[in-house]
C-alpha positions as CSV (number, residue, x, y, z in Angstrom):
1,X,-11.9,-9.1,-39.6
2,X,-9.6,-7.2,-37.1
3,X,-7.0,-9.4,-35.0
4,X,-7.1,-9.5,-31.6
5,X,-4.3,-8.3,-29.2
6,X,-2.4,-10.8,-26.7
7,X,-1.5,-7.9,-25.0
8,X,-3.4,-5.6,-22.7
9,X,-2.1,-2.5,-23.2
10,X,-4.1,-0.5,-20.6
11,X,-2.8,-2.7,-17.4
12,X,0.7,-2.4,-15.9
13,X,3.3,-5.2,-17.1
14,X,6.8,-6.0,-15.9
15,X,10.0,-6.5,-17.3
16,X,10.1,-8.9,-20.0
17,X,12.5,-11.8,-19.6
18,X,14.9,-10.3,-22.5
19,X,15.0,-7.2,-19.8
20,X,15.4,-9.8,-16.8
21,X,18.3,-11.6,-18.7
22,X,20.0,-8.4,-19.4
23,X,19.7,-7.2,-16.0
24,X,21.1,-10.1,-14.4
25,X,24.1,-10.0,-17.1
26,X,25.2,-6.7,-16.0
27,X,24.3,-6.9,-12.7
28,X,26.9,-10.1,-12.6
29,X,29.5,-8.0,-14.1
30,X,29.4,-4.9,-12.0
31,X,30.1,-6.6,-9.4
32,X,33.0,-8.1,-11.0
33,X,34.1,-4.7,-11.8
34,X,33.3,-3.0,-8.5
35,X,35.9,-6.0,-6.9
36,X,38.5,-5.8,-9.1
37,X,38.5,-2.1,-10.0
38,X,40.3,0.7,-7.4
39,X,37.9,3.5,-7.7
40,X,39.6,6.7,-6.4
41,X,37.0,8.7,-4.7
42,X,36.7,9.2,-0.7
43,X,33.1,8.2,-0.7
44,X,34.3,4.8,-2.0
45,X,37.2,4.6,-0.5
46,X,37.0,1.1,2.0
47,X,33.6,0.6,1.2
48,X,32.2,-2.8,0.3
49,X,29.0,-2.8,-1.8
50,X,26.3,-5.1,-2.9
51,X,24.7,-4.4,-5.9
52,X,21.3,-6.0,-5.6
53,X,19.7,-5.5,-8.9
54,X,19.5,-4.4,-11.8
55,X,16.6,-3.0,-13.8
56,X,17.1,-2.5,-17.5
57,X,15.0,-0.2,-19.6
58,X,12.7,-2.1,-22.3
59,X,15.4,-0.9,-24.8
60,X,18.2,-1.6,-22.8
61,X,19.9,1.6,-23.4
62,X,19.6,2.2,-19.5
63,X,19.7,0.8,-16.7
64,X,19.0,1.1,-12.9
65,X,21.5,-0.1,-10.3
66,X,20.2,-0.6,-6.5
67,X,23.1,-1.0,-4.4
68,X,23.6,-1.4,-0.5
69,X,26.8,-0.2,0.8
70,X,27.9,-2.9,3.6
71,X,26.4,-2.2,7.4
72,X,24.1,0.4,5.4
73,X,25.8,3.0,6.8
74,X,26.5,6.6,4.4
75,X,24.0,5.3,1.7
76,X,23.6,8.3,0.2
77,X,27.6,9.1,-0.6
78,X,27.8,5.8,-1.7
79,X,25.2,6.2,-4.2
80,X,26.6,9.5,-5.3
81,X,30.1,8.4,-5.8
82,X,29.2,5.5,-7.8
83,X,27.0,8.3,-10.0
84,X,30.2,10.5,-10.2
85,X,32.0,7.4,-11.4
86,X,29.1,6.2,-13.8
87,X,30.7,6.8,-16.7
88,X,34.1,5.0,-16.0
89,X,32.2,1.9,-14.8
90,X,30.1,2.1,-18.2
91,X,33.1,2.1,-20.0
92,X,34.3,-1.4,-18.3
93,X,31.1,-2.7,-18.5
94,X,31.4,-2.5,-21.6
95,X,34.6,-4.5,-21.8
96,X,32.9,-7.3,-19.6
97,X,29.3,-7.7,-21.4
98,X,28.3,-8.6,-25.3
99,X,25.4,-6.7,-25.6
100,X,24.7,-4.1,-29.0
101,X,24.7,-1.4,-27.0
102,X,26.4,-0.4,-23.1
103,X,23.4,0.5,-20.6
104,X,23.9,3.8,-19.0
105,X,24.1,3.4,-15.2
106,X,22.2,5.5,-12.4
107,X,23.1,4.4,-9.1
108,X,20.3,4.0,-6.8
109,X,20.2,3.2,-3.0
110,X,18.2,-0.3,-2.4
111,X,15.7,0.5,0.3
112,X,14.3,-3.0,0.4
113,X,16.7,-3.8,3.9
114,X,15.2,-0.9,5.2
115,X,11.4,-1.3,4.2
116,X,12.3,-5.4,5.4
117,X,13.8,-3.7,9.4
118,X,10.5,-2.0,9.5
119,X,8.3,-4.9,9.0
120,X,10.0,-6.9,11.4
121,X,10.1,-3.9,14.0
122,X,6.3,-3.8,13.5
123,X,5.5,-7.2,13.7
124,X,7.5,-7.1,16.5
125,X,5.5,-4.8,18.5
126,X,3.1,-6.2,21.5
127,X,0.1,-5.0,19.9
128,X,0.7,-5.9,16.3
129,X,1.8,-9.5,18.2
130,X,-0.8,-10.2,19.7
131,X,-3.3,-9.7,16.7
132,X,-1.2,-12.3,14.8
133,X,-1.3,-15.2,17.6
134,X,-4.9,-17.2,17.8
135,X,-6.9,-16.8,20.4
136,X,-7.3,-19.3,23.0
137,X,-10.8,-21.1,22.8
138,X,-13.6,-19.4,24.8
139,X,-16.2,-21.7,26.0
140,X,-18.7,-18.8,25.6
141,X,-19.3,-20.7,21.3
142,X,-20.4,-23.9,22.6
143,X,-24.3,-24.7,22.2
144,X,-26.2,-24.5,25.4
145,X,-28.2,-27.3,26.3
């Protein structure tokens, strides 16, 4: 008799809650790191960043990092700079974390604030508006007698 799988390995699954704990674990120290740590690079230089989340690989050799630089503004250096300095802040991640192995880091921009200032400019709009409010009752339902 064959034994059944609890799994379904066709459909899409997310990250298990080993990946989640993990995740939040570094993401916790990064930002320890990224406050405490004088990175010298012009990108960074002054900048305040948020790191958002963190998304480990089911191995948790690697490991996703969406950041949001303060007002949003030059995103994209940010992002790069942090890349450039991936390495370093690996290596004191490692020093803050007790996990078998040290996650690589890629540096990603979180466009979540964005996609969110979208949805609010279109729900905003008069048109978009105006198909979210009820109607006001129209006699024209009402049974005739």
């Amino acid at each position: 008799m064959s034994r059944q799988s609890h799994h379904n390995r066709g459909a899409a699954q997310g990250p298990t809650q080993r990946q989640l704990r993990a995740g939040e674990l570094v993401r916790h120290a990064l930002v320890e790191i990224l406050r405490e740590e004088e990175i010298s690079d012009a990108a960074l230089e002054g900048v305040s960043v948020t790191v958002t989340e963190v998304r480990m690989s089911p191995d948790l050799r690697h490991a996703t990092v969406f950041v949001e630089p303060l007002g949003g503004g030059h995103a994209d250096e940010v992002t790069a700079g942090l890349n450039r300095h991936s390495k370093f802040l690996r290596g004191r991640l490692g020093r803050h974390i007790e996990l078998k192995f040290t996650p690589d880091l890629k540096f990603l921009h979180d466009e979540s604030f964005n996609e969110a200032a979208r949805m609010n400019r279109l729900f905003d709009d008069p048109h978009v508006r105006r198909d979210l409010t009820p109607d006001e009752p129209s006699d024209s339902w009402k049974d005739e007698d």
